[in-house]
N, C-alpha and C positions, 0 to 999 in steps of 0.2 A: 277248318283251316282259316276260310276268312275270318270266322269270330275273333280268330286267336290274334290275326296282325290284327284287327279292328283294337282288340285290349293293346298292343304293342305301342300300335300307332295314339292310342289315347294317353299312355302310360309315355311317352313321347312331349308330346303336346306339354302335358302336366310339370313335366320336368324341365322346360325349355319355356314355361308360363313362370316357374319358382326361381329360375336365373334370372328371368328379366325383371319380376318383381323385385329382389334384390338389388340389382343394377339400380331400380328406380329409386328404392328408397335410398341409395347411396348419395347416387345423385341429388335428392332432394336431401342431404343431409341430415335423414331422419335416422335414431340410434340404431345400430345394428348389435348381435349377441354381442356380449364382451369377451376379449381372446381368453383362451386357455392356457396356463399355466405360465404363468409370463410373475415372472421374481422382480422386486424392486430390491436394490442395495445401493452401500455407496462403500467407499474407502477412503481412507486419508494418506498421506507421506506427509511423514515431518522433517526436515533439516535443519538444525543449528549449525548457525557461525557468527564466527568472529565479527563484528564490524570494522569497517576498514577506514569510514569517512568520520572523521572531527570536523566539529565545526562551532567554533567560536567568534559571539554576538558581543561588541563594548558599544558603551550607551556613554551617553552621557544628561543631564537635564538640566534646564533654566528656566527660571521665572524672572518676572519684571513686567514693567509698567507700560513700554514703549515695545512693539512688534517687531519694529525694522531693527534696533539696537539689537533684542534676544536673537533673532534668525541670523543676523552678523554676527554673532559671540557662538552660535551654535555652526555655522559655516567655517568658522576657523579655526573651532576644535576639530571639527569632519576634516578638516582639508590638510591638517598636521598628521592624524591621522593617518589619512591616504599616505600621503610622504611614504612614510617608516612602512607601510602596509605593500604599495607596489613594487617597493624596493626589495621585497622578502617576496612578492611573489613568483611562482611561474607554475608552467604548466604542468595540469595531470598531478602538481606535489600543493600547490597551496591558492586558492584562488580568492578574490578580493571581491567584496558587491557592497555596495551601501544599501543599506533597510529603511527602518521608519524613520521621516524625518519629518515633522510637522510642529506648528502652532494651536494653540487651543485656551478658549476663552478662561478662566478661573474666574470662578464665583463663589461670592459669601453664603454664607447658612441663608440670609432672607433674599438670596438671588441676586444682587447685585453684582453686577462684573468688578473684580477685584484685579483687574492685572494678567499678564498670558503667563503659558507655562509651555515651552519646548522642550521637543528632543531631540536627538540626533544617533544614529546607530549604524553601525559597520560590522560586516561579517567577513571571518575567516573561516576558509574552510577546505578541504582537501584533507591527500591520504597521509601526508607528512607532518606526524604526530609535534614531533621536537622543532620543526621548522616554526608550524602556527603559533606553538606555545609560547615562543620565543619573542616573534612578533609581536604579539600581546603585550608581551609584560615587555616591552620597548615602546608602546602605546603611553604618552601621560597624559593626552589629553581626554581619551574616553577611559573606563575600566570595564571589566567584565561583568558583564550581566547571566549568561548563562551559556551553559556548553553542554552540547549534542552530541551524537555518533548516529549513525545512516550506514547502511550498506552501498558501495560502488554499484553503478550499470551493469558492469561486469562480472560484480560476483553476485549480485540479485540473479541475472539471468542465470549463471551456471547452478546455483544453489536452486531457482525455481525450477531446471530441466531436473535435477535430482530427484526434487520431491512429486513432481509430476511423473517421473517413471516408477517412481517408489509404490505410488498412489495408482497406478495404472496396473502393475502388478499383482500389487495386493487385490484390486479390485476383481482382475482376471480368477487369482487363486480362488477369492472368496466364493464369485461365482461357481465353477468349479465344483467346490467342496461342496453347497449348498446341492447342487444338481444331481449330486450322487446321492446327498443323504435325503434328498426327495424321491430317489429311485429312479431317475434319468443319467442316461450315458454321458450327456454334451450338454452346452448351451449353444444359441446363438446370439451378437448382441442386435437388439433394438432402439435402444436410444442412451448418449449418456449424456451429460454436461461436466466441463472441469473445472473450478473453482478456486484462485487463489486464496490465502490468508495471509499476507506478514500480519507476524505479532510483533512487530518490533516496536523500539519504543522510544516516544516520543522526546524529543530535546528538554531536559531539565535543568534548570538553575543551579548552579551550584552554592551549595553553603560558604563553599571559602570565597568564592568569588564576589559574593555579594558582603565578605567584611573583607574585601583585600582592603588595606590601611596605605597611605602612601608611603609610608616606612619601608614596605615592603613592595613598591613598585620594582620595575626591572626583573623581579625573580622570574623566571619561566612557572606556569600552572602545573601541578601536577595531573595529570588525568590517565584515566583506564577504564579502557571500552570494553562490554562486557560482551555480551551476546544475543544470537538474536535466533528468533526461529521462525519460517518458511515453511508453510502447511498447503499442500492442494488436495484438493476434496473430487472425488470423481467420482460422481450419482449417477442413475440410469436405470435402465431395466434390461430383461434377457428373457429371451424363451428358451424354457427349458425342453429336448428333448431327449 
């Protein structure tokens, strides 16, 4: 009988020496096994939409000889501009910013300074397609350079909550399905991260706007926003049991 608690009590000992060794190397953050059965995956949700935001850039440019004459010739096209531009604005339907506006030295083939060259640019832009377009082509001092489309605050967020549950979903299913055809009942999760993507696209110039003629000042631009699409990605892992 003693021999036998003497083996308990050593069998004891051993078992409570193999916890604490563990503990230590944890602590010293030296590697321990690698978990078992633990799945990596991820998922996407995609949402297309409408774009909601136009936003049209007029420029205008000068060169010459003298700085202070060109930056006065490029301040009172901006500022006629403005005029006609805050007059058409208001809020939430059409909004007004001034852009690039600067001086810059012009030089010859053998580097010699030949004179400046400025610009001067103004942006409309807002959810009021027919308002901006209008205002533009009411613009004679700058013309159009290029035109954009952007997604609202608004409909970003509700389009990114879409694809974020879409993506959360799928993820959940995928997990799921995998767990069974590995021959477990469940998962649990252990870690994920979520990911956005717009692929939306980026503000392009347009062809007709870059040969509007002034024959044809005054007309409103024709424009048509196309679509866009809102992807979230939702990676991680799970133990499978």
């Amino acid at each position: 009988m003693t021999k036998i608690r003497s083996l308990s009590a050593v069998r004891i000992l051993a078992t409570v020496a193999l916890l604490g060794a563990a503990t230590v190397l944890r602590a010293q953050g030296l590697p321990l096994a690698p978990p078992q059965n633990v799945l990596q995956l991820a998922a996407t949700g995609t949402v297309e939409v409408q774009q909601d935001i136009l936003s049209i850039a007029v420029t205008t440019s000068r060169e010459g000889t003298d700085p202070v004459v060109l930056q006065e010739q490029l301040k009172k096209a901006l500022d006629a501009a403005l005029v006609i531009a805050r007059a058409a604005a208001q809020p939430d339907r059409m909004e007004v910013r001034t852009g690039q506006f600067g001086l810059w030295p012009r030089h010859l083939q053998d580097g010699r300074m030949n004179g400046w060259h400025g610009t001067a640019e103004l942006v409309l832009e807002g959810r009021d397609f027919p308002r901006i377009t209008q205002a533009a082509a009411r613009i004679q001092t700058l013309t159009v350079a290029r035109v954009g489309y952007d997604l609202s605050r608004e409909q970003r967020a509700k389009v990114e909550r879409e694809a974020q549950s879409l993506a959360i979903e799928r993820f959940k299913g995928k997990a799921g399905d995998l767990a069974r055809e590995f021959g477990f009942s469940t998962y649990a999760l252990r870690e994920v991260a979520v990911n956005l993507n717009d692929q939306g696209f980026a503000p392009r110039r347009s062809a007709m706007a870059a040969a509007v003629s002034r024959e044809a000042a005054g007309m409103p631009l024709p424009v048509e926003a196309g679509k866009t699409a809102v992807t979230v990605t939702v990676s991680g892992s799970v133990q499978l049991r």
